[in-house]
C-alpha positions as CSV (number, residue, x, y, z in Angstrom):
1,X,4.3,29.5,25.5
2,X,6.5,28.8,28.2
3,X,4.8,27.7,31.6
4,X,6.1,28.4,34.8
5,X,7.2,25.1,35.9
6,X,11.0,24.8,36.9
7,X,13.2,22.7,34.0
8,X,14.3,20.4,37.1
9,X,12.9,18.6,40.3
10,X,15.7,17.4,42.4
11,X,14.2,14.6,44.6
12,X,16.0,14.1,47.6
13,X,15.2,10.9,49.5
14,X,15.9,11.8,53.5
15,X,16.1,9.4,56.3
16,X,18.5,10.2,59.7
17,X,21.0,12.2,57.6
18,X,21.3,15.3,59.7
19,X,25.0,15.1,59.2
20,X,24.9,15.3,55.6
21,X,21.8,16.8,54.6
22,X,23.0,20.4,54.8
23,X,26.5,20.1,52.7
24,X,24.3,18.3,50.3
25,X,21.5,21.1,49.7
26,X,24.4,23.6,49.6
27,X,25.9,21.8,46.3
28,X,22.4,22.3,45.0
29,X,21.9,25.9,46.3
30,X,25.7,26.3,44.3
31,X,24.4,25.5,41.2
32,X,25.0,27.9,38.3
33,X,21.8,26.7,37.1
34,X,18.9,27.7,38.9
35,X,15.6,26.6,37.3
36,X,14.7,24.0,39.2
37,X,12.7,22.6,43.2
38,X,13.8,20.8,45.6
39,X,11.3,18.2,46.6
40,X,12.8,16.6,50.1
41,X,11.1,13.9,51.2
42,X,11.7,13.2,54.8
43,X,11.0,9.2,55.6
44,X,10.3,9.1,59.0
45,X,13.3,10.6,60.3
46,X,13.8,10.5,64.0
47,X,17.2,13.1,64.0
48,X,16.7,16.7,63.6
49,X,17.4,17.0,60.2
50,X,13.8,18.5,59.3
51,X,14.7,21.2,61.6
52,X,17.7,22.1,60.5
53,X,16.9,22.5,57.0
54,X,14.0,24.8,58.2
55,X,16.5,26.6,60.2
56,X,19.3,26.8,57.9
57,X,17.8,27.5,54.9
58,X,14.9,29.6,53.7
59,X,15.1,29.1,49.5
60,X,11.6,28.9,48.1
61,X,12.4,26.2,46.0
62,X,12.9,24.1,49.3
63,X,9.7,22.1,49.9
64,X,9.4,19.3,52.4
65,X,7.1,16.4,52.4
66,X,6.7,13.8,55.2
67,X,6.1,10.6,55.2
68,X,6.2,7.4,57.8
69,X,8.9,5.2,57.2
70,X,8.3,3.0,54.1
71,X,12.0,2.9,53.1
72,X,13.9,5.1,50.1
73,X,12.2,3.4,47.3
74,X,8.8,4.9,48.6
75,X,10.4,8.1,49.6
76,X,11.8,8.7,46.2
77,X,8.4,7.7,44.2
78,X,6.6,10.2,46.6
79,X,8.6,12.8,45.8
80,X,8.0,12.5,41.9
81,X,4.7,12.2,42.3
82,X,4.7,15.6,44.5
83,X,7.5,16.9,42.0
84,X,6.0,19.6,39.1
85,X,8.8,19.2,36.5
86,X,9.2,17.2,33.1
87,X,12.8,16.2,34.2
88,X,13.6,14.4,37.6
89,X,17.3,14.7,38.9
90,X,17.7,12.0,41.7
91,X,20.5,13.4,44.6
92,X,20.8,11.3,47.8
93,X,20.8,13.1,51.2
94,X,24.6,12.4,51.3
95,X,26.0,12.7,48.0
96,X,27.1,16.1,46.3
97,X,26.9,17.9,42.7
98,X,29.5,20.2,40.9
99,X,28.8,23.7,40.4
100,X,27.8,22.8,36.7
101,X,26.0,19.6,37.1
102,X,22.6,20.9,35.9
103,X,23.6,23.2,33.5
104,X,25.5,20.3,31.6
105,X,22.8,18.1,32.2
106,X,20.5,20.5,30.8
107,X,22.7,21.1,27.8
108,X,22.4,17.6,27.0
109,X,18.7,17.3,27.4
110,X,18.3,20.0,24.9
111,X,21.1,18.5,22.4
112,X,19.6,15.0,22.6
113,X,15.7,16.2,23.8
114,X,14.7,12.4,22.3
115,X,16.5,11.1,25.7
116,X,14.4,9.7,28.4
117,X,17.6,9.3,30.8
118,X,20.8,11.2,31.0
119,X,23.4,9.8,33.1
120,X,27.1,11.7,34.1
121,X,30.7,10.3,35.2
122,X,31.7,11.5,38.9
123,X,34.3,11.5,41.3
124,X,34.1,8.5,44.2
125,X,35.2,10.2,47.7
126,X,36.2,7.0,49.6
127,X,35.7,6.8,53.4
128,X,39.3,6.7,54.0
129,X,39.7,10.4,51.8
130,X,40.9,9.1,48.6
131,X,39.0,9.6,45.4
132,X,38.6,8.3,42.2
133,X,36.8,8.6,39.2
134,X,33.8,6.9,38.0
135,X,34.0,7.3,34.0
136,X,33.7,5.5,31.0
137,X,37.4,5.2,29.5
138,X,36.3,5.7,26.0
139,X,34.0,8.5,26.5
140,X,35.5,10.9,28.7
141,X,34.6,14.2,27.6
142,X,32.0,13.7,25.2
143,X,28.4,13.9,25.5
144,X,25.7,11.6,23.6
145,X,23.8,8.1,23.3
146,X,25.0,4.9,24.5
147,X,24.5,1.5,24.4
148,X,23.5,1.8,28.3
149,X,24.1,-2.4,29.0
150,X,27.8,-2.5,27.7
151,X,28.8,-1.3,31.3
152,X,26.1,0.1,33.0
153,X,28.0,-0.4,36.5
154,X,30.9,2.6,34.9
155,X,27.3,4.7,33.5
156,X,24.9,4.6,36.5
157,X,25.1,6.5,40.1
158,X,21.8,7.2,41.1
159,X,22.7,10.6,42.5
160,X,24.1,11.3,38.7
161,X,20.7,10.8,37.1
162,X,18.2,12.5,35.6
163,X,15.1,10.8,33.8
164,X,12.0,12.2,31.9
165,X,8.9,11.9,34.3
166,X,6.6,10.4,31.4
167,X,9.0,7.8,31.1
168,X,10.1,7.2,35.0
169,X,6.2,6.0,35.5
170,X,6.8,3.1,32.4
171,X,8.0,0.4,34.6
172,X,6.2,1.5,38.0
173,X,9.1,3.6,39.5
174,X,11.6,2.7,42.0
175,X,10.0,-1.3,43.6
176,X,9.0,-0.6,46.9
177,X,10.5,-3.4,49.5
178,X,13.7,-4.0,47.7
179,X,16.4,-2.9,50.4
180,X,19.2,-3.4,48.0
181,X,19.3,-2.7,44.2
182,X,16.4,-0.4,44.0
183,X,18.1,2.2,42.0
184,X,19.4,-0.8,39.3
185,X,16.2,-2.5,39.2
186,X,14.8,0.9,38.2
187,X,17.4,2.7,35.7
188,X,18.1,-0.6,34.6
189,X,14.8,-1.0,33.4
190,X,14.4,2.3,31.9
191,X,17.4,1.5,29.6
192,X,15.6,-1.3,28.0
193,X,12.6,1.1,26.9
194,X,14.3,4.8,26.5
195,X,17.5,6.4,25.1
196,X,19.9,7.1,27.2
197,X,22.5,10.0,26.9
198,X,25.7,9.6,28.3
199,X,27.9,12.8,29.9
200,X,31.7,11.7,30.2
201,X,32.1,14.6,32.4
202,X,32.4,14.0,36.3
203,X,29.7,16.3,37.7
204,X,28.6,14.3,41.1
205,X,30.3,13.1,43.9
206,X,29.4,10.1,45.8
207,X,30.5,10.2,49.5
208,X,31.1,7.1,50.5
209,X,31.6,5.5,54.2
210,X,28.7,7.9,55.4
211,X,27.1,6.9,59.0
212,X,23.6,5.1,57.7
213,X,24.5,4.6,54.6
214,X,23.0,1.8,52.9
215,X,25.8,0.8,51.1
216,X,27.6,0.0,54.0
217,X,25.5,-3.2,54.3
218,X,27.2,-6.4,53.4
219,X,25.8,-7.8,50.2
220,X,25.7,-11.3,51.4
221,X,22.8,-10.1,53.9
222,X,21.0,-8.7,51.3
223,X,21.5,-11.4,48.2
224,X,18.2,-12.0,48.2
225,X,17.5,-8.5,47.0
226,X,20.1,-8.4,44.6
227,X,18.1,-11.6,43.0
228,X,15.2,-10.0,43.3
229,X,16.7,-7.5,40.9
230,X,18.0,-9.6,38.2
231,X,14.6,-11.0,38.0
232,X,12.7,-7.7,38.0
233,X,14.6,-6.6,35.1
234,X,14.7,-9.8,33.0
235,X,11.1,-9.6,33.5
236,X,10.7,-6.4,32.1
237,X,13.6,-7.6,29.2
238,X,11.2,-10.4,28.6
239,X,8.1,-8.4,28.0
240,X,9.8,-6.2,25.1
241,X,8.7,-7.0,21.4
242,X,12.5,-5.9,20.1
243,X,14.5,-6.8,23.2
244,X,18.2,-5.2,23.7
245,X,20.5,-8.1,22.9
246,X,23.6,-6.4,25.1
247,X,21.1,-6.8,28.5
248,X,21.3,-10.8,27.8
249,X,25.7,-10.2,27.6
250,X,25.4,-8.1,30.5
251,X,23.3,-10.5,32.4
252,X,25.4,-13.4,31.7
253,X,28.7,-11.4,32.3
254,X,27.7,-9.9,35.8
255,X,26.3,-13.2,37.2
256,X,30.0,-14.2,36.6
257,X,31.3,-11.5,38.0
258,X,29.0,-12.6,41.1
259,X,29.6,-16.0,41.4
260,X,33.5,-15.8,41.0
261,X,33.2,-13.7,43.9
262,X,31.9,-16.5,46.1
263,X,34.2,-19.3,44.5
264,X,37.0,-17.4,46.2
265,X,35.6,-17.1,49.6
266,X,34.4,-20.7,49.0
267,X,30.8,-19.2,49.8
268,X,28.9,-22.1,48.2
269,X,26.4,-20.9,50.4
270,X,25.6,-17.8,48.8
271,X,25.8,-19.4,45.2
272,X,23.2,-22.1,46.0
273,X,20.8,-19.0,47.4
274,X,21.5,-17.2,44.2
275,X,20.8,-20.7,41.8
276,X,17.7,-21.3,44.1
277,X,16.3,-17.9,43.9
278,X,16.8,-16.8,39.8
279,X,14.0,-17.1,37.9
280,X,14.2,-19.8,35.9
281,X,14.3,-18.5,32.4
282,X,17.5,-16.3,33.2
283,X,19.2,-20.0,34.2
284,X,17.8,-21.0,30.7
285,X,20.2,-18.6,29.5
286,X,23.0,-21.0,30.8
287,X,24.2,-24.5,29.8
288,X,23.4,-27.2,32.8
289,X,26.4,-28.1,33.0
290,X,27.8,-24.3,33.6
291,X,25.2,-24.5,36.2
292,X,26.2,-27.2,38.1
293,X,30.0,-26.3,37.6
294,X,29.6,-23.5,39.9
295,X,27.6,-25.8,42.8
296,X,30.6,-28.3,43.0
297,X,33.5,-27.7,44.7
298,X,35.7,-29.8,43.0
299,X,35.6,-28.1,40.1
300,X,36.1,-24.2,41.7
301,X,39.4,-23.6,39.3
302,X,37.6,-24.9,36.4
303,X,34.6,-22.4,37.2
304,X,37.0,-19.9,38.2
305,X,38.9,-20.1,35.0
306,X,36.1,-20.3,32.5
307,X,34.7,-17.4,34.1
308,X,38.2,-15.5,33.9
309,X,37.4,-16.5,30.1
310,X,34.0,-15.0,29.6
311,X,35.7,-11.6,30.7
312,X,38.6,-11.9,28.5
313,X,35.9,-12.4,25.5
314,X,34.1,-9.3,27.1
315,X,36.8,-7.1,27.0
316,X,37.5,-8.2,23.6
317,X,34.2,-6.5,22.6
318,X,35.7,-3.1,23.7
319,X,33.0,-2.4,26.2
320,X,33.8,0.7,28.5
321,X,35.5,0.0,31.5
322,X,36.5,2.9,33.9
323,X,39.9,5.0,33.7
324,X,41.8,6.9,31.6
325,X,41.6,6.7,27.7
């Protein structure tokens, strides 16, 4: 017998996004599938967005829940744990949804119900008013399991996911404290424990160059967070009986992809914070003398061109990248 608990919880994390919050909660109020709550959780605000949802809108579906300010990774595990759904669909208080997001996220829960996270392309709005897609070149238009770590950067938007509640609670939700990363540390670490499905359709839109927005932050100010990630999710790799062997390519590859970053800017800097702070058995997964190739300056276009190597033999494995087919 059915119960009466909506198919969906949207959690919606909510921190001094008055400006935002109301064309957000109308792309959800749009959608063409209508079983599902909003759960808003307001994070110590000090704008009037509160009031303006309570003035602007008066859908049952709406609740709000306060909290004091313990940052989004709080805000979002309080509102799963207030949620009353089997399925959580994450949307940030800036970001939008397509008419049909749900009801093609829904349709591949009930194709593939042995998924415990469901992930869709979307469109990029850039702060300057161009936009692009965010899709897996190989996959556009078609809707079913992945090998999540062969690109998980062209997969993953948080305000594109859904995840099963039984599993979201696995690897202790979203780790409170980390300002940067939270949402890869999390779905990351789902991925090494559930199936995920993949929807090559773009049904959310990330607004980018919002006021507030945390993505505006400069990595290098937050590198320690971003380390704090690679080890959170290693840790969990490490824990697994059958462990997924495309994490320890991924992990290898994107460390690369970091490091080359800094070797152009000559930012030894922030490579020696990033050597100091991994943990130790994800530098066991490189050669010494790859380690200390990156520390020394000399050698930056011998680093620079063994990493331009290691992508080369990355593409090589056909791995998704995003664009056109």
């Amino acid at each position: 017998m059915k119960d009466n608990k909506p198919f969906f919880s949207i959690v919606i994390p909510l921190y001094n996004k008055a400006h935002t919050i109301e064309n957000t909660l109308n792309t959800v109020l749009a959608q063409k599938f209508t079983d599902f709550e909003v759960v808003l959780v307001d994070d110590g605000s000090t704008d009037d967005g509160v009031d303006l949802i309570y003035s602007v809108f008066r859908d049952q579906r709406i609740k709000v829940i306060s909290q004091e300010n313990q940052g989004v990774s709080a805000a979002r595990n309080f509102g799963v744990k207030r949620s009353i759904s089997r399925y959580i669909a994450f949307l940030d208080a800036d970001d939008e949804w397509m008419p049909n997001y749900l009801t093609e996220m829904y349709s591949a829960i009930e194709s593939f119900p042995n998924g415990g996270m469901f992930c869709s392309a979307g469109i990029v709005k850039n702060g300057d008013g161009t936009e692009s897609l965010r899709i897996a070149s190989n996959l556009q238009g078609s809707i079913g399991p992945i090998d999540f770590f062969q690109n998980p950067h062209v997969f993953l938007h948080t305000s594109a996911t859904v995840v099963l509640k039984s599993e979201f609670w696995k690897t202790g939700g979203f780790p409170v404290g980390m300002k940067r990363n939270e949402d890869f540390a999390l779905f990351f670490s789902l991925a090494l424990i559930t199936t995920v499905i993949y929807c090559g359709l773009p049904l959310s839109i990330y607004v980018g160059g919002v006021l507030g927005q945390a993505t505006s932050i400069s990595i290098n100010s937050n590198l320690n967070h971003v380390v704090d990630r690679y080890n959170f999710v290693t840790e969990n790799w490490l824990k697994l009986d059958c462990r997924n062997p495309t994490y320890k390519i991924f992990l290898k590859y994107e460390l690369r992809h970091e490091i080359i970053t800094y070797l152009r800017d000559n930012n030894y800097s922030s490579i020696e914070l990033i050597m100091n702070g991994l943990d130790s058995r994800i530098k066991g997964l490189f050669s010494n003398f790859e380690l200390q190739l990156y520390r020394d300056a000399r050698f930056k276009s011998i680093a620079t061109f063994f990493i331009l190597l290691t992508k080369v033999r990355w593409r090589i494995r056909g791995f998704p990248v995003v664009g056109n087919k």
